[in-house]
C-alpha positions in Angstrom: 73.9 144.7 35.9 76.2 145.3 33.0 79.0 144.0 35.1 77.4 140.9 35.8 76.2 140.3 31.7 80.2 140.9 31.2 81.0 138.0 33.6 78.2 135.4 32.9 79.7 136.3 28.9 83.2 136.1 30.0 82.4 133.0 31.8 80.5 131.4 29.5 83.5 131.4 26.9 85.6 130.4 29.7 83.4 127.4 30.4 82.6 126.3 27.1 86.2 125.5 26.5 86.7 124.0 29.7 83.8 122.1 29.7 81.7 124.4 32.6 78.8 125.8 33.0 77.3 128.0 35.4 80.6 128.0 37.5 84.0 126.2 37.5 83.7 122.4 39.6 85.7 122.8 42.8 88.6 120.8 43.8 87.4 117.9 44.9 90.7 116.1 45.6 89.5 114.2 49.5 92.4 114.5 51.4 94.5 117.3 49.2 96.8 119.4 51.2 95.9 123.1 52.0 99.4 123.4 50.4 97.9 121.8 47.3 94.9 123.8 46.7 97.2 126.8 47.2 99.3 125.8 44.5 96.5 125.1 41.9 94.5 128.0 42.8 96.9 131.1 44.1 96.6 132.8 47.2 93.2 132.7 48.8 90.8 135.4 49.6 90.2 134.9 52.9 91.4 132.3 54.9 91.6 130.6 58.8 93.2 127.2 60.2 90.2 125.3 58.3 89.0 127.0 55.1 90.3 128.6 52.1 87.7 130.6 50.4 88.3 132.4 46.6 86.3 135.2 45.6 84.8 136.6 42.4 82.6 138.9 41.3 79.2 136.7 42.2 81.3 133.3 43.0 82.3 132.0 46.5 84.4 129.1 46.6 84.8 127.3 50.0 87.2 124.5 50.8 86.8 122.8 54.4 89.9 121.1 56.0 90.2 118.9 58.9 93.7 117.0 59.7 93.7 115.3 56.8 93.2 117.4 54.6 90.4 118.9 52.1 86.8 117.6 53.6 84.4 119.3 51.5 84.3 122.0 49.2 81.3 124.4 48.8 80.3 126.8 45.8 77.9 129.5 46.8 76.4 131.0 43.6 73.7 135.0 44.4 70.1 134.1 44.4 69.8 135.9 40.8 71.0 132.4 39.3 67.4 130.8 39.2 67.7 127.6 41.4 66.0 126.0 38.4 69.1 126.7 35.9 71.4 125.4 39.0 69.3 122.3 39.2 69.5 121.8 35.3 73.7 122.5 35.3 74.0 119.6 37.8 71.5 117.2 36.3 74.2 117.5 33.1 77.3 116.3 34.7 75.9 114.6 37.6 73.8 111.5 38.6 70.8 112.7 39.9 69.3 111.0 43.4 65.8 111.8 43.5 65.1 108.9 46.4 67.0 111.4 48.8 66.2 114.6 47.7 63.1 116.9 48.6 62.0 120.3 47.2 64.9 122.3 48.2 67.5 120.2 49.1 68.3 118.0 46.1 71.5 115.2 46.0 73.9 114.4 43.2 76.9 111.9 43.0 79.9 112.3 40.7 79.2 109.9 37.8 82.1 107.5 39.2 80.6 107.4 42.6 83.3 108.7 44.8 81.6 112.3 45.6 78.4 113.1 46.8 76.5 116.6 46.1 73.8 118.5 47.3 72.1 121.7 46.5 70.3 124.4 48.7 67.7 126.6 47.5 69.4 129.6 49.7 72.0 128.9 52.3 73.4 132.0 54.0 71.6 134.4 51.3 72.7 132.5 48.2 72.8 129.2 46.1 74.6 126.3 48.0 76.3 123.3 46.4 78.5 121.7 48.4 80.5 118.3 47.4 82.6 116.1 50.0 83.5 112.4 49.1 81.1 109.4 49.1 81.5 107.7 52.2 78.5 105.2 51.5 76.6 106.5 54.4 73.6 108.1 52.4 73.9 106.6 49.1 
C-alpha cells in the first residue's frame, strides 16, 4: 500500500509537469518503427515479433506491430484505479463519443481526430485503454 501511495505521489509530480494524469499517453506514432519506440522508450520488458510491452510498478504499456509498423498501443491500469477516475482522466484530454459507447466499453478520439480510444471496465484482470489510429470506420 505504501508503495503504491509513493508511486501515485511520484507520479502525480511527474504528470503535473508533463501535463499527465493517471498515467503517461502512449506512443501513438501509426506506423513508428519498433526501432523507434525502442529508442524513445529503452529496452522493453518483455517483448515477441509483434509487441513491446514496458512495465512498472501497477502500469502495463502494450504496443502492437504488424508490417508496418506500430498498430495500436494499449495501457492497462490494476482494478484499484476506480473506472470512474479513468473515465474522468480521458473525458479531460479527449473528445468523448457517447453515440458509440455503452456502460463498460466507452470511446474517445484524440481532439484532432486522427486516433480513436476506448476503455474497458476490466480486460484481462485490469483497466484497458487502448488507442490505434482513426480509420473512419467507427466514427
Amino acid at each position: 500500500m505504501a508503495a503504491a501511495l509513493m508511486l501515485l505521489v511520484s507520479c502525480s509530480k511527474e504528470n503535473q509537469k508533463e501535463g499527465y494524469g493517471l498515467f503517461k499517453e502512449p506512443v501513438l506514432d501509426w506506423g513508428t518503427s519498433r526501432a523507434s519506440i525502442i529508442s524513445k522508450l529503452g529496452k522493453p520488458t518483455r517483448e515477441n515479433s509483434n509487441e513491446l510491452k514496458y512495465e512498472t510498478e501497477d502500469i502495463l504499456y502494450t504496443y502492437y506491430l504488424l508490417e508496418d509498423g506500430l498498430h495500436e498501443s494499449a495501457v492497462y491500469l490494476p482494478l484499484s484505479v476506480p473506472f470512474e477516475d479513468v473515465v474522468a482522466f480521458l473525458k479531460e484530454k479527449y473528445t468523448f463519443r457517447e453515440e458509440f459507447s455503452s456502460e463498460s466499453h466507452l470511446y474517445f478520439n484524440t481532439k484532432d481526430g486522427k486516433t480513436t480510444i476506448w476503455v474497458e471496465e476490466e480486460v484481462m484482470g485490469a483497466r484497458g485503454i487502448a488507442y490505434s489510429k482513426n480509420t473512419g470506420d467507427l466514427f
